[in-house]
Structures are given as C-alpha cells and as structure tokens.
C-alpha positions, -999 to 999 in steps of 0.1 A, spaced: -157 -24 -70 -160 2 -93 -136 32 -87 -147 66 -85 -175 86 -109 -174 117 -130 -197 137 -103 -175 133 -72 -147 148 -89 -164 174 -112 -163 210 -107 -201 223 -99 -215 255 -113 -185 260 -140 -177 292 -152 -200 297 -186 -208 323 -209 -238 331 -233 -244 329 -270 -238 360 -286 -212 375 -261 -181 387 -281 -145 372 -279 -135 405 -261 -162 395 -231 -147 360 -236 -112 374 -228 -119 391 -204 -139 371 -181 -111 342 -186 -86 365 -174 -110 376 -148 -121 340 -136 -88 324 -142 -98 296 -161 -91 281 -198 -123 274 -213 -158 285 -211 -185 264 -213 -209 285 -237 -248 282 -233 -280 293 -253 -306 316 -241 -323 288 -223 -293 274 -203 -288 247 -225 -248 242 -235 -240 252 -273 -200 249 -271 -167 248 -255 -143 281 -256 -111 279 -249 -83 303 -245 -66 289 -277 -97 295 -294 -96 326 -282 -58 335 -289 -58 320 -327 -87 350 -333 -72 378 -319 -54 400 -343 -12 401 -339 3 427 -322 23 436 -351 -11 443 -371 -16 475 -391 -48 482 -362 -44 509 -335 -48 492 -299 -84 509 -298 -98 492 -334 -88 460 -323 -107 458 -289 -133 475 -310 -132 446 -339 -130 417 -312 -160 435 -294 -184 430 -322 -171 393 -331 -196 370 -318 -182 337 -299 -200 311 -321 -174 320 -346 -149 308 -324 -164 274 -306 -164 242 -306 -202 236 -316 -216 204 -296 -190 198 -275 -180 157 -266 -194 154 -232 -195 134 -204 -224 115 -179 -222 122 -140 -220 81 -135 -188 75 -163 -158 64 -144 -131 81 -139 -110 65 -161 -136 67 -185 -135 105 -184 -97 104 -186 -97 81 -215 -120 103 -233 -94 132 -228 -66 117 -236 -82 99 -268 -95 134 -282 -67 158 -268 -84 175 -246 -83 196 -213 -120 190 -200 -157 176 -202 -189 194 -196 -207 169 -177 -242 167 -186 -275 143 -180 -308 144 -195 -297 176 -217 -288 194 -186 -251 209 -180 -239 196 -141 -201 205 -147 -169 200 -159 -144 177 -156 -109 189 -164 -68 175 -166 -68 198 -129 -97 176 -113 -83 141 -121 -49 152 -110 -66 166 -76 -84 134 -72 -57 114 -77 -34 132 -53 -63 125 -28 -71 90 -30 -29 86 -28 -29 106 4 -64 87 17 -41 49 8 -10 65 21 -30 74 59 -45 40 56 -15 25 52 3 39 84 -26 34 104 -24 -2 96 13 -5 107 17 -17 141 38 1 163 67 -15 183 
C-alpha cells in the first residue's frame, strides 16, 4: 500500500508574491505572514521562483553600513526580487510520496516544494508539513493501538 501523497499534506493557497515587487515588499510581507519563503509568480499566475528569507537577508545592506536607516529602505525598495530568487524552482507533483517529497529535500538542502501539475502551482510542501504529518499518523497508530488492547 502506498503511504501517503504530496497533496494530503501540502499547504493550499501558499503565501506568494509577484514579479517585480522589491525585497523591501518581500520583507515585509514575510514578517507580516510569518513564513520563510515566498513562492514568486509572473503576471499570469504562473510560478517564476522561490524567495526565501536567507535570500532575503544575504541582500540587505549591514547595519554597520555608511547608509542612513531611510536610504537603505529606500535602496531595498527599488531592488526588484528576480535579483534575489531562485529562478525555476525544483518542484514537486500532488501524487509523489511522501517520502519522495522528503527525499527531494533532504537531497537538495532544502526547506520546501512548490507543488505543481500541468504548469499550475497547487502548494507547498515544507520540513513543517512532513513533521505535522508524521506527528499525525503516530497519534492515528498510537489510538489504534489502544483501541486494539483488550481490557481486563
């Protein structure tokens, strides 16, 4: 029996941003929506890249810079996010396995897959998800176990 797929752990409607937005906006809305990448689409919904917020980190000027506070939110404000992305993102089908999606992770070093089928973007599947599905199927074997336990 094969174990369980890529779309009944996935997270639906994943938090994505559009060509052409700046790392500022890309900041901002990670801070905002708590999350550490950004799936990043084209104009016609179509996914270009994956942001994340080491992307994001390794291009924003030091602290210690000769730039006032103001010029750099300025500077990051008119950097566009294609600079900063991983262009065609390795991605995952809704039907992989599980493990497939894991060893795909692990074998690349990295946190999450879009899923996608047919060109379309469905999700992502992150590190979070397949420890969340894993703690669930050992609670779902745990409750089956004591239910099968006769009582004395």
């Amino acid at each position: 029996m094969p174990g369980p797929r890529v779309k009944d752990w996935m997270t639906r409607h994943p938090v994505t941003i559009h060509r052409g937005s700046s790392i500022l906006e890309t900041r901002e809305l990670m801070d905002e929506e708590q999350v550490r990448r950004l799936l990043v689409l084209d104009d016609d919904g179509t996914l270009i890249g994956v942001v994340t917020a080491g992307d994001v980190r390794e291009a924003w000027p030091s602290p210690v810079s000769s730039l006032e506070p103001f010029e750099r939110k300025a500077a990051l404000a008119e950097i566009p996010i294609e600079e900063v992305i991983e262009h065609d993102p390795i991605s995952v089908h809704p039907d992989a396995t599980i493990q497939e999606a894991a060893d795909m992770m692990f074998e690349n070093k990295i946190g999450g897959l879009p899923v996608v089928a047919d060109g379309k973007l469905l999700g992502l599947i992150t590190q979070s998800d397949l420890i969340r599905g894993l703690v669930r199927m050992l609670d779902e074997t745990e409750r089956a176990e004591r239910q099968a336990v006769p009582k004395q």
